[in-house]
C-alpha positions in Angstrom: -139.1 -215.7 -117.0 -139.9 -219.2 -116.7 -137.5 -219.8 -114.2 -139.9 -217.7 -112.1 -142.6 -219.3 -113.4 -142.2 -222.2 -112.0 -141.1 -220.6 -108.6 -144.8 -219.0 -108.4 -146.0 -222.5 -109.4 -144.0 -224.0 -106.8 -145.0 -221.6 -103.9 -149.0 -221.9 -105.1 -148.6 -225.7 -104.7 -147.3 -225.6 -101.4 -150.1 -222.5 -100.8 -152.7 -225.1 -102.0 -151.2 -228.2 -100.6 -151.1 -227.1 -96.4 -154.7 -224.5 -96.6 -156.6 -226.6 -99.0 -156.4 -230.4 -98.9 -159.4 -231.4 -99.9 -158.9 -230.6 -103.8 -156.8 -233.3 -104.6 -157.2 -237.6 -104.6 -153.5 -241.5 -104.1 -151.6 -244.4 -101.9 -148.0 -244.8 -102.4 -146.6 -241.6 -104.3 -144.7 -242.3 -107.1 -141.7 -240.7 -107.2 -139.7 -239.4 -110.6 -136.0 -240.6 -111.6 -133.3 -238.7 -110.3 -131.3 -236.7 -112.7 -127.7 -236.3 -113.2 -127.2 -234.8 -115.8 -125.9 -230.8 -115.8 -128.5 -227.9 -114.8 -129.5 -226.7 -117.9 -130.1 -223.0 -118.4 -132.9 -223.3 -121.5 -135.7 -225.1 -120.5 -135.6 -228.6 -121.6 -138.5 -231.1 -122.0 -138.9 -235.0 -122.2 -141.7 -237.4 -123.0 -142.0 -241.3 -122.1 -144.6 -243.5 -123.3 -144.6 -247.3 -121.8 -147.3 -249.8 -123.1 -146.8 -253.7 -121.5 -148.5 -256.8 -120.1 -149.2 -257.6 -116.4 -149.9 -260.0 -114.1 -152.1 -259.2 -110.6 -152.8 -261.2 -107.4 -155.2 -260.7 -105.2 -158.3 -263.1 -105.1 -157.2 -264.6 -108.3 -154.7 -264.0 -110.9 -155.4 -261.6 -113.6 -153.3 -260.5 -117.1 -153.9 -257.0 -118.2 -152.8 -254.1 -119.8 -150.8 -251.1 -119.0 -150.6 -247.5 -120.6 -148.2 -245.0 -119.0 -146.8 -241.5 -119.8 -144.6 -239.1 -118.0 -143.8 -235.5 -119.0 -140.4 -233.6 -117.7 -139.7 -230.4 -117.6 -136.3 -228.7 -116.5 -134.9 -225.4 -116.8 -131.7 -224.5 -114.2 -132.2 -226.0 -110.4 -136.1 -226.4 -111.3 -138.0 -230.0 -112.7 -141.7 -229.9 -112.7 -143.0 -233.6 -113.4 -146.4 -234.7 -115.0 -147.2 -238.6 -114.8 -150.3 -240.5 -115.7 -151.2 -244.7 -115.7 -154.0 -246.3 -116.9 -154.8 -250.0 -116.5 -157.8 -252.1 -117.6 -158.4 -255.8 -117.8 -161.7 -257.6 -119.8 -161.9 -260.7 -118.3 -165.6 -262.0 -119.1 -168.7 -259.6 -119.3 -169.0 -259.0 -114.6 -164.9 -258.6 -114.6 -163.2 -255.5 -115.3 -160.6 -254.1 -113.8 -160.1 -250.4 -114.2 -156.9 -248.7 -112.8 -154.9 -245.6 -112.5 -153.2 -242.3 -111.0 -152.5 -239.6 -112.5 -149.5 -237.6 -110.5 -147.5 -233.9 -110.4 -144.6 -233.2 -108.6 -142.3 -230.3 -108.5 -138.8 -230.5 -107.4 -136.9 -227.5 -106.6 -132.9 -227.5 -106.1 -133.1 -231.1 -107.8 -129.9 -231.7 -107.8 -128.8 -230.4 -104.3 -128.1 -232.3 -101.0 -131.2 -230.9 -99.7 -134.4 -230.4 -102.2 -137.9 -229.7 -101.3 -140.5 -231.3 -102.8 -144.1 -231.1 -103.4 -146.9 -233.1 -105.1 -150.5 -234.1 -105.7 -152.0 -237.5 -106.9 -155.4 -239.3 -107.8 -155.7 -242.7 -107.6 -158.4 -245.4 -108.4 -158.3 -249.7 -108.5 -161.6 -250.6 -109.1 -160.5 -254.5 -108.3 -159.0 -254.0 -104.8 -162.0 -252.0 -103.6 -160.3 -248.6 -104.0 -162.7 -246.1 -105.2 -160.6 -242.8 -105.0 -157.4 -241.6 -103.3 -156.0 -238.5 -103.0 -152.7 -237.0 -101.5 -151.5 -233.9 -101.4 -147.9 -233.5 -99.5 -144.8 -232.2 -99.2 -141.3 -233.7 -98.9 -137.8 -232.7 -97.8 -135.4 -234.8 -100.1 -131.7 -235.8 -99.4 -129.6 -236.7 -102.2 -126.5 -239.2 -100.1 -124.5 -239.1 -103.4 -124.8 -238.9 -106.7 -121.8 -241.4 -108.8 -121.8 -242.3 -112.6 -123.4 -245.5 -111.5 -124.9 -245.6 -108.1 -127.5 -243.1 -107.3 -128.9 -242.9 -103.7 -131.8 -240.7 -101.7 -134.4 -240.7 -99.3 -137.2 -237.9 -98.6 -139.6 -237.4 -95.4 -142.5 -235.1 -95.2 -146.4 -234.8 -94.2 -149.0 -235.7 -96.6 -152.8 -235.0 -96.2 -154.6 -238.4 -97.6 -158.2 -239.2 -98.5 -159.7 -242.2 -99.6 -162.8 -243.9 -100.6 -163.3 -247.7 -100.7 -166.2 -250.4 -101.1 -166.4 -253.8 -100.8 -165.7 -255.4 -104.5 -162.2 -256.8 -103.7 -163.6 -258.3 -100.6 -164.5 -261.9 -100.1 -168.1 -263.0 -100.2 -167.6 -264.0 -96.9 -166.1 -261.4 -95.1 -168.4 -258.6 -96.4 -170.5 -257.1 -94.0 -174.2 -256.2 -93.7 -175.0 -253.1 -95.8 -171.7 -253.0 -97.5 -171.9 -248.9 -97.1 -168.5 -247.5 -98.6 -165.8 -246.2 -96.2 -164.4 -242.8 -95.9 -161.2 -242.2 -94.2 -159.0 -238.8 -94.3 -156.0 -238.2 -92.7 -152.3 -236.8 -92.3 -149.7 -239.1 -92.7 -145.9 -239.3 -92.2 -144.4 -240.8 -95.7 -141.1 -241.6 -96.5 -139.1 -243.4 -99.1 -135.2 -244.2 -99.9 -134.6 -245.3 -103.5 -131.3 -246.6 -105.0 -130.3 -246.1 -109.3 -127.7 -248.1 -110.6 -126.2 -247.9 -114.0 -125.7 -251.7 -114.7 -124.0 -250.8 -118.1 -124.2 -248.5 -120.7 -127.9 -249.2 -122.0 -129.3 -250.4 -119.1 -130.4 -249.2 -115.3 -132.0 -250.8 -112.4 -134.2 -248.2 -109.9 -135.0 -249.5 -106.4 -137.7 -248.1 -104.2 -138.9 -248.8 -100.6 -141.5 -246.5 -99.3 -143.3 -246.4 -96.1 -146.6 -244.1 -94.7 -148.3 -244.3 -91.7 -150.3 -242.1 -89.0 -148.1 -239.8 -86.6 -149.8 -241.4 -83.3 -150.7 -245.1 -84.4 -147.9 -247.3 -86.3 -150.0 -249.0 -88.9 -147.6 -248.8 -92.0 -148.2 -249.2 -95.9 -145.1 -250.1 -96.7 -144.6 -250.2 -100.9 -141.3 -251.8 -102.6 -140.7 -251.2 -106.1 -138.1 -252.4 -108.5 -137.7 -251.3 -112.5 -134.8 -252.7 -114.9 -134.9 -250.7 -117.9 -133.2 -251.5 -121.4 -132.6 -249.0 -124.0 -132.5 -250.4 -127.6 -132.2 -247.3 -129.0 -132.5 -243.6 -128.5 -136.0 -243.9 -128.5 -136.6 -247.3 -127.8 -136.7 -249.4 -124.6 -137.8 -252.0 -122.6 -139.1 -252.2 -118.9 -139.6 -255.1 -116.0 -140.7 -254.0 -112.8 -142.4 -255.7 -109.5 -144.4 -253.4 -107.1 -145.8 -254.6 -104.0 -147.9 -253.3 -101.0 -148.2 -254.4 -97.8 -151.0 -252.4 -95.5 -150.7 -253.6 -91.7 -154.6 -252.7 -91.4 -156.4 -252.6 -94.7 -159.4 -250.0 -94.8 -161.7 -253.3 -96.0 -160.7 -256.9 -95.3 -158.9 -257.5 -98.4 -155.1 -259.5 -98.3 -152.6 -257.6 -96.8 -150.3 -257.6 -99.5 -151.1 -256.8 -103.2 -148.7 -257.2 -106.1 -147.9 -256.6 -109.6 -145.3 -257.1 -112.4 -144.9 -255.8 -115.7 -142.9 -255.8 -118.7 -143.6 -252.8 -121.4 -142.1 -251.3 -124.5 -141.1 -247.5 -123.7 -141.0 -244.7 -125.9 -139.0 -241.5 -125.5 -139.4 -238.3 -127.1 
């Protein structure tokens, strides 16, 4: 029964995905873990909590704090995945950042050569100028192979993307009379590869490179990510990461490329 389940769910978010775009708000999509372990007939669930310390550049540097969770749930060749992020930085009474996406994606045939994929995300980055994003999209993964330490895929699809910015991560000098916020919406190519390795028993290192841009005009966002985790227990871990993104033509005259690292203290349930 909920094997079907999550079929319906899956055909209703691919129903809601290509007829209605506009219900949902996100940049570079985050992308789950692949599995490898063995399909599993009764529905299994996991729960992650991270909590860590980061450090930001874009006009100056800022340290700030990180909550993330992500939710799992598998039952034979179906994972349905729940994310959420939440950032925020008091640095003086006129500077607070305020950050965070919250993200669903449903896999089906997960563990295939060939899996589709859907998802929707909301976005927000109060610092950078980014008021709201949304994406809704679809992807066609391909899993190259699938080893006890090396892990490698890439997926391609359309995406339907919204977003809202203003002018706060802007310098004073580049803003521009009226300083009206900008709307843009539209469909995008977006593609990633990403590379696991098992670097020993407790520990793995995840590699991400993912690229979006419009069909007619070559203007990429182009988003590498890399996360070494370290298990010191079965419920304990810990986490460094980098993310970057560089935008070839940013929506508001902010710096090109935008950065973060992190190190955090999971929890798995």
């Amino acid at each position: 029964m909920l094997h079907h389940t999550l079929l319906y769910r899956f055909l209703a978010s691919a129903c809601i995905i290509f007829s209605l775009p506009l219900i949902s708000k996100a940049q570079i999509i985050n992308i789950d873990k692949s599995d490898t372990s063995d399909y599993v007939s009764k529905a299994k669930s996991s729960f992650n909590f991270s909590t860590g310390l980061e450090v930001d550049k874009q006009q100056i540097t800022l340290w700030d704090a990180t909550n993330t969770a992500e939710w799992m749930l598998q039952k034979k060749k179906e994972l349905l995945l729940l994310a959420g992020s939440y950032r925020f930085t008091y640095n003086g009474p006129d500077d607070i950042l305020n950050a965070g996406f919250i993200h669903l994606r449903f896999r089906h045939n997960y563990k295939d050569k060939f899996e589709p994929e859907t998802y929707l995300q909301y976005q927000w980055d109060n610092k950078r100028g980014l008021m709201g994003r949304t994406v809704a999209g679809a992807n066609m993964r391909y899993n190259f192979w699938k080893l006890d330490k090396w892990d490698f895929n890439a997926g391609i699809g359309l995406m339907y993307e919204e977003e809202k910015w203003n002018y706060d991560g802007v310098d004073t000098t580049l803003k521009p009379t009226g300083n009206l916020p900008i709307i843009n919406k539209f469909i995008k190519l977006n593609s990633y590869i990403r590379l696991d390795w098992k670097a020993s028993d407790n520990s793995d290192v995840a590699i991400n490179v993912f690229l979006q841009t419009r069909p007619n005009i070559f203007k990429p966002r182009i988003a590498p990510h890399i996360q070494w985790n370290i298990n010191a227990g079965k419920h304990i871990g810990f986490s460094v990461s980098f993310s970057g993104i560089y935008d070839d033509a940013p929506v508001v005259p902010i710096h090109k490329f935008y950065y973060s690292m992190s190190n955090s203290i999971q929890v798995k349930i």
